[in-house]
Structure formats: structure tokens, C-alpha cells
C-alpha positions in Angstrom: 19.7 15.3 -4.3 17.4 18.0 -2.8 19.4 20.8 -3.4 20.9 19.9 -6.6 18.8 19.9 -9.9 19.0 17.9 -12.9 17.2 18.1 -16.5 15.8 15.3 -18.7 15.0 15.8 -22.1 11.5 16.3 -22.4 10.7 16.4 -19.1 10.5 19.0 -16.1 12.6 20.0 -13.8 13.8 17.1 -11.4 14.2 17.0 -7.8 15.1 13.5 -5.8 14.8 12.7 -2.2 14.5 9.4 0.4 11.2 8.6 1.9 11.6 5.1 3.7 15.0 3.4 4.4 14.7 -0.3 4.8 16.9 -1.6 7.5 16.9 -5.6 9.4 16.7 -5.1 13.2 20.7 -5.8 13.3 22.1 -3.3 10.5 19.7 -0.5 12.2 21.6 -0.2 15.5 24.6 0.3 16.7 24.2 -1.0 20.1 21.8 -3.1 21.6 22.8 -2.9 25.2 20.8 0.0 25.2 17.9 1.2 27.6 16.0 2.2 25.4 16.9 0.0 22.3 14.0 0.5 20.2 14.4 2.2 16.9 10.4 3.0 17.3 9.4 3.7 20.8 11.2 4.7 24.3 10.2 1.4 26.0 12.7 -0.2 28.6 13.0 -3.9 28.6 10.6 -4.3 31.3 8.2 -2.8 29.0 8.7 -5.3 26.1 8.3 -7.9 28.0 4.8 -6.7 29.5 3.5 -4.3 26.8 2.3 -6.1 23.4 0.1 -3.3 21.9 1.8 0.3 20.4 -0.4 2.3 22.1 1.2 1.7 25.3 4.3 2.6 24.5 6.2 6.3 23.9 7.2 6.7 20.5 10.0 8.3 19.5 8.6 11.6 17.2 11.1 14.0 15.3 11.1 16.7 18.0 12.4 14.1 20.7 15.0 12.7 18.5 16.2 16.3 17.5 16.6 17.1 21.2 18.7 13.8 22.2 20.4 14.8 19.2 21.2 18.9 20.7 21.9 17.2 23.9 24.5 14.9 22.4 26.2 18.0 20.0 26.9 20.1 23.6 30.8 20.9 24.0 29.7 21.2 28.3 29.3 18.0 28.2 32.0 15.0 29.2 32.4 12.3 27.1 30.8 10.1 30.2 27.8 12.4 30.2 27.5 12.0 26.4 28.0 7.9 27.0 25.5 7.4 29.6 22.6 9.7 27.7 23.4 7.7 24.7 23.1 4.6 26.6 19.7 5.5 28.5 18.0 6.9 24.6 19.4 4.6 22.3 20.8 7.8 20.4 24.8 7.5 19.7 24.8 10.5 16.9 22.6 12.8 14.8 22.0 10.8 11.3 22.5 12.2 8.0 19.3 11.2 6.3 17.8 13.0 9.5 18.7 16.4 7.7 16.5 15.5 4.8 13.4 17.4 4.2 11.2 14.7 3.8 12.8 11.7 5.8 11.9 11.1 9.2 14.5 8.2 11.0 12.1 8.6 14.2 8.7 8.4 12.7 9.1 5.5 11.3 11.0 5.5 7.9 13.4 2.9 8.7 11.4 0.3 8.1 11.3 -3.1 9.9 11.7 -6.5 7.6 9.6 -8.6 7.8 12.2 -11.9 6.5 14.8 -10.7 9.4 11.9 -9.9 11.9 9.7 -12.8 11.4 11.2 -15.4 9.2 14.9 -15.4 10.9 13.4 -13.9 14.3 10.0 -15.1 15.8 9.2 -18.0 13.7 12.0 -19.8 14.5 12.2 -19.4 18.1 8.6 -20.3 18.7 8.9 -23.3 15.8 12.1 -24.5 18.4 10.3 -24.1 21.7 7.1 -25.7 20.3 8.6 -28.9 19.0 10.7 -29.1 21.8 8.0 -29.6 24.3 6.0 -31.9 21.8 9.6 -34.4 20.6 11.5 -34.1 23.8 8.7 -33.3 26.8 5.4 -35.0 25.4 7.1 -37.5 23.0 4.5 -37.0 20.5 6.6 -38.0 17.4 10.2 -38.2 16.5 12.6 -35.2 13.8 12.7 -38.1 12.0 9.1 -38.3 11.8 9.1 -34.6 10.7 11.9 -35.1 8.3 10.1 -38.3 6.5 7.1 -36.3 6.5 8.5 -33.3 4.4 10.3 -35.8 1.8 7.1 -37.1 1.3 5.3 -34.4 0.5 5.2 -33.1 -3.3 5.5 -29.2 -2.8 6.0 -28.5 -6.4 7.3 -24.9 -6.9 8.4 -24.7 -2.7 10.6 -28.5 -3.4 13.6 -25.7 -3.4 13.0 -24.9 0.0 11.8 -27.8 1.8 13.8 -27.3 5.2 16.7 -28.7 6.1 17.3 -32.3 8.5 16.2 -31.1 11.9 18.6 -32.6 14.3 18.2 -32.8 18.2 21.1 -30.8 18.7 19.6 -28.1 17.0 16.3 -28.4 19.0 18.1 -28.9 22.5 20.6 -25.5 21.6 20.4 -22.6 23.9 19.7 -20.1 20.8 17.0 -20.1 18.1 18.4 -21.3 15.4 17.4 -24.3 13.8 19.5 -24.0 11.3 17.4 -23.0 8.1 16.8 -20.1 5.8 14.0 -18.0 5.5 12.5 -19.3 2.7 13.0 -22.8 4.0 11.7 -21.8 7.8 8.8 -20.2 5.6 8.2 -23.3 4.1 8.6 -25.5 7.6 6.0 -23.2 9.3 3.3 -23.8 6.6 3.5 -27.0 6.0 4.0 -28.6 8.7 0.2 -29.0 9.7 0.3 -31.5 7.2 3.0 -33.3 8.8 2.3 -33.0 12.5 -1.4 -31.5 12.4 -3.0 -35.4 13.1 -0.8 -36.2 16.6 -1.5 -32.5 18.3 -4.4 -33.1 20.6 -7.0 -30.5 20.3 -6.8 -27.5 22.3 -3.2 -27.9 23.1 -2.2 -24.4 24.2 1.4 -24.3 22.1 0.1 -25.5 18.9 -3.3 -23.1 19.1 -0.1 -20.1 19.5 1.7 -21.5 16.8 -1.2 -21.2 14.9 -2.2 -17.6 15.8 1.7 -16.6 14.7 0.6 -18.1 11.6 -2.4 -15.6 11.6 -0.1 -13.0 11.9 2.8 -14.4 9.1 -0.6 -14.2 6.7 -1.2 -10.7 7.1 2.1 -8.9 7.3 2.8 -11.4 4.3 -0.2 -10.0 2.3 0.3 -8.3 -1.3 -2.7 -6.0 -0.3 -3.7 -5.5 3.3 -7.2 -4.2 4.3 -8.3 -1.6 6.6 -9.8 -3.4 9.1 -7.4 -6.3 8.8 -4.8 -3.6 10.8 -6.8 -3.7 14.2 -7.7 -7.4 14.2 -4.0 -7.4 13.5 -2.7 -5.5 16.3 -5.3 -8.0 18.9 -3.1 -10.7 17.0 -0.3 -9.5 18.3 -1.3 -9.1 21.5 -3.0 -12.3 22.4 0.4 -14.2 20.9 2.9 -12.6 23.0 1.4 -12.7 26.0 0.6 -16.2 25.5 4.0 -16.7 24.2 5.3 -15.8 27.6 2.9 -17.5 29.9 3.7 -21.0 27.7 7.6 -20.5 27.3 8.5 -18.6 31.2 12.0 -19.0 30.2 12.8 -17.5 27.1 11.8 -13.4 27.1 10.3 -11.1 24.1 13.1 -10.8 21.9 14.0 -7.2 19.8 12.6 -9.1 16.9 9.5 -10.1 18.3 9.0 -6.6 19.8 9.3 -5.3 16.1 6.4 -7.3 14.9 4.4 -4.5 17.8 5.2 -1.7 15.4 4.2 -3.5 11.9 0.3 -2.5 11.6 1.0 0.8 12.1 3.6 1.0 9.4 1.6 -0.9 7.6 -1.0 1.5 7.3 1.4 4.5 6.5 4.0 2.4 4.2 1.5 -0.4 2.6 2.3 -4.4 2.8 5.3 -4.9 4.4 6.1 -7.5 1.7 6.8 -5.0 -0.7 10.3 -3.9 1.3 11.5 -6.9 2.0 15.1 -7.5 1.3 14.5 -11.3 0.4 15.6 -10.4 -3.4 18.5 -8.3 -2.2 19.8 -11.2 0.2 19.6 -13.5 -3.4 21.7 -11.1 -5.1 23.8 -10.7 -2.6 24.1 -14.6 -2.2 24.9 -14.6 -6.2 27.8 -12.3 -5.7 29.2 -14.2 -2.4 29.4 -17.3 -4.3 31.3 -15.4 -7.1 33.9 -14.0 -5.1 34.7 -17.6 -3.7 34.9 -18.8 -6.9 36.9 -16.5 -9.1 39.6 -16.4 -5.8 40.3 -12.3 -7.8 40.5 -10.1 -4.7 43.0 -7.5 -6.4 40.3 -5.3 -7.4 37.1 -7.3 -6.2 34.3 -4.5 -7.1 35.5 -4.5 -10.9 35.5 -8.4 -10.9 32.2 -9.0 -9.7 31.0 -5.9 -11.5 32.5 -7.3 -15.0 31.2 -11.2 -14.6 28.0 -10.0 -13.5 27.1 -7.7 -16.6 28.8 -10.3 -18.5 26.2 -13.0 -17.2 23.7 -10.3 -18.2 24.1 -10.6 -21.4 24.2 -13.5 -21.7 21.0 -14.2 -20.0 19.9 -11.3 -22.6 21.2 -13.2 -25.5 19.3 -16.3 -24.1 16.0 -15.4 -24.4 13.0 -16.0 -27.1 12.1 -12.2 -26.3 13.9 -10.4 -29.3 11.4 -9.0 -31.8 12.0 -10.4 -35.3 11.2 -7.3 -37.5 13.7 -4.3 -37.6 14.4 -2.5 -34.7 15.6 1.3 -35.3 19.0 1.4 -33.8 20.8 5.2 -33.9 21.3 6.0 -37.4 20.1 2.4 -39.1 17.4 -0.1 -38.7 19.1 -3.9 -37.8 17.3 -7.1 -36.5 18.0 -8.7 -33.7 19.1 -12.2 -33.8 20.2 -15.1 -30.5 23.4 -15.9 -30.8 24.0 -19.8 -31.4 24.3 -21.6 -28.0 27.4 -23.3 -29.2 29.1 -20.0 -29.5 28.0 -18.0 -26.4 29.5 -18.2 -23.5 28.6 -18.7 -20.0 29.8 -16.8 -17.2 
């Protein structure tokens, strides 16, 4: 696209390039028993799990990355040599987007998201370990409380994505899963102050860090992030992590929750993170999963989904009180454009 021109009518000379790439934490590396696992910094896992500001970490710039990249391209080198550099940088291969004039995959391009990150990452793990110690270890209330609680409440526009039936199996697990979906772990974390807020006792140490993560959800959530907002941020960060580890000894800073460190910072250079999110492309991805289950057509799967899904296009086209009811120029003619009866469409 940078080498190659193309014209459009009327218009100047075109050129085309990729600035940011967004990735999830998972689909961004190819191996996480790495050193250095980090797509953003050079930090080990002992730093991770003792270093919760950027600042105190090495980032990984273009120059560095070029030279793991010359150091992995030398024929001198064994196939063991090549392994264990790889495995000490975090660098298996020299990208292609890396050749790009204006792409950058060390400087931070690939951008974190913040539904894998957060939603599917740190707020579930903390969420888990927090009612944990309140249902099982302070006998506060019951899941069934918490369950009873959210069927009670009238969310309106979030009823889609009230969460799931929490189950004690879920909650005594050895991962952090409990078993939801972002939207519907979005819509636990908010919420359930209203549920639970009246039994915490005040100053309790695990809700008070709930609450900060909350902090933190709000701006990194935020259609329009101010300046200052960024350092108070970054303190946010900080002051959870550490106090995440002092409440929970057990459980360490996970990749995800080491992500959230980098976020102000691309915040500042990308905008709110919310606008990259791949929420709308895990829905459409969703809509075309379901599909493929249904039709049972894996011949030629790509032209299947392709064809019912331009076909439910139209129709949701056709479907709509949008169409203009004086002529509309068409080619050669003028026609007006008319719905099609409901009895007669059909839907895909």
C-alpha cells in the first residue's frame, strides 16, 4: 500500500498505510514462556510482580527491536543460539508490518484491549478473589444473595447482560474465570455496590481495592480522557497492584494486569482506549459462529457465510423507515424507493 498508487476520481493522488494494529494480550504473542514476555517493555517476571509504574521499566524502542531482529537473521548462529535469544527477548522473528514506514510494533502500535485486558483479565480475577474472602472466609452473604440481588434489580438497557448464576464451584476454581462475558462481568462489577455495598464494613481493605479498579475501569473506559486524568491514572495503577498483592499473597500480577501499566501512556499517544476495542468485532464474529453451526455448509464455508450475511443485509436494508420518498436519481433514470411488504421478504 506504500509503494503502490491508486487514483480516485476527483481526488489526489492516494497513498495508504497502518498506523496502530489492535491485538488482545493472547493473539499478540507467540510464546509466553518467555523472559521477557512483554510486547511493551523488557521487564522479567520479577519485575512485574514488583514494578507497577512504566517508568521503571525498559521499553522496547525500534532500534532495540531491529537489533534482536539482526541478531536472530545471523547464518553463525545455531538454531540453539537463535532459541535461547528468542527465549530471553521475547523476539521469535522480524514482523512484516515492522518494514512499514510509519508502523512501529515496538513503540507501541499494537495496541492493548481493553475488553481482553480488563474485562476478561483483571476484573474477573480480583471480582473472584474478593468475594471469595467475603462468601467463603467472612461469611458476609451467600451467591445466592448476589444472584437474587441482580434479578431484582431493573437495569433497563444492561437487562441483556445481567451476569450469569455465580456458582461456588466457580468461586472455589483454581483459575479466574467465573464464567461470564465481558459485557456481563462489566455489568457485575458496576452494579454490584448496589447489591453487596450495605454488608461491606467500612474500611475493609479488599472492597476499598475493588473500588480503586473501578477508578481505573472509569477512565480507560472514557469516550474522552483528559490530560491530567493520565497521571492520576498511572498513581491508580500503582496503588492497586501493590495492594492487590499485599491482600491476595497467593495469586501473582498476571500479563493482563501488567498491560493495564502501559495504558496511560498509550492513551495519551492513541486517545481513549475504548475507541479500539474489539467488543463490536467479537459480536460479529459471534454472529458468524452461530451461522456456521447452523447452516451445517462447510464445502465452501467463506462463500456461505459471505452470501447469508449480505443476504441478511438486505434485508435489514429493506427493513427500515429510512428510504426517502421522493425520486432518487439512479444511473440513467430517476425511481423511488419503496419497502418491500413484510409478507414477501425474506429472512435470513
Amino acid at each position: 500500500m506504500e509503494t503502490h498508487f491508486f487514483f480516485v476520481e476527483q481526488s489526489p493522488l492516494c497513498q495508504q498505510t497502518i498506523l496502530p494494529v489492535l491485538l488482545s494480550e493472547v493473539s499478540s504473542r507467540s510464546s509466553a514462556s518467555a523472559f521477557r514476555y512483554c510486547r511493551h517493555c523488557l521487564g522479567s517476571e520479577d519485575d512485574i510482580q514488583s514494578k507497577f509504574v512504566e517508568s521503571q521499566f525498559t521499553l522496547r524502542t525500534d532500534e532495540r527491536h531491529s537489533y534482536h531482529c539482526d541478531v536472530l537473521d545471523r547464518q553463525d548462529l545455531s538454531s540453539a543460539d537463535k532459541q535461547h535469544f528468542s527465549l530471553v527477548y521475547g523476539v521469535n522473528r522480524r514482523a512484516l508490518l515492522h518494514t512499514l514506514s510509519y508502523f512501529s510494533v515496538a513503540s507501541g502500535a499494537l495496541i492493548p484491549d481493553i475488553m481482553h485486558d480488563v474485562l476478561e483479565g483483571a476484573l474477573p480475577l480480583e471480582v473472584k478473589l474478593m468475594l471469595k474472602v467475603f462468601v467463603i472466609d467472612k461469611k458476609l452473604f451467600s451467591l445466592t444473595f448476589i444472584d437474587d440481588g441482580f434479578k431484582k434489580l431493573n437495569l433497563r438497557s444492561f437487562d441483556g447482560d445481567k451476569p450469569s448464576t455465580l456458582s461456588g464451584v466457580s468461586l472455589t476454581s483454581c483459575d479466574s474465570n467465573l464464567h461470564q462475558h465481558a459485557m456481563q462481568m462489566w455489568t457485575l462489577a458496576r452494579f454490584l455496590s448496589l447489591v453487596i455495598g450495605h454488608l461491606i464494613p467500612e474500611d475493609d481493605k479488599h472492597w476499598e481495592n475493588f473500588l480503586c479498579l473501578l477508578d481505573i475501569i472509569d477512565i480507560l473506559f472514557s469516550h474522552s480522557v483528559a490530560d491530567d486524568a493520565i497521571g492520576y491514572l498511572e498513581a491508580l495503577i500503582s496503588d492497586h497492584h501493590s495492594t492487590f498483592l499485599e491482600l491476595y499473597p497467593d495469586t501473582q500480577i498476571t500479563m493482563k494486569m501488567h498491560s493495564i501499566v502501559h495504558m496511560p501512556r498509550l492513551t495519551k499517544e492513541y486517545g481513549p482506549l475504548i475507541n479500539h476495542w474489539t467488543t463490536r468485532f467479537e459480536a460479529k464474529h459471534k454472529y458468524f459462529k452461530h451461522l456456521a453451526n447452523v447452516m451445517g455448509n462447510f464445502t465452501n464455508i467463506c462463500f456461505s457465510l459471505a452470501l447469508r450475511h449480505q443476504m441478511h443485509q438486505c434485508y435489514l436494508s429493506l427493513n427500515t423507515d429510512s428510504l426517502p420518498g421522493e425520486e432518487v436519481e439512479i444511473g440513467p433514470g430517476n425511481v423511488i424507493l419503496q419497502r418491500i411488504a413484510c409478507d414477501v421478504m425474506v429472512c435470513t
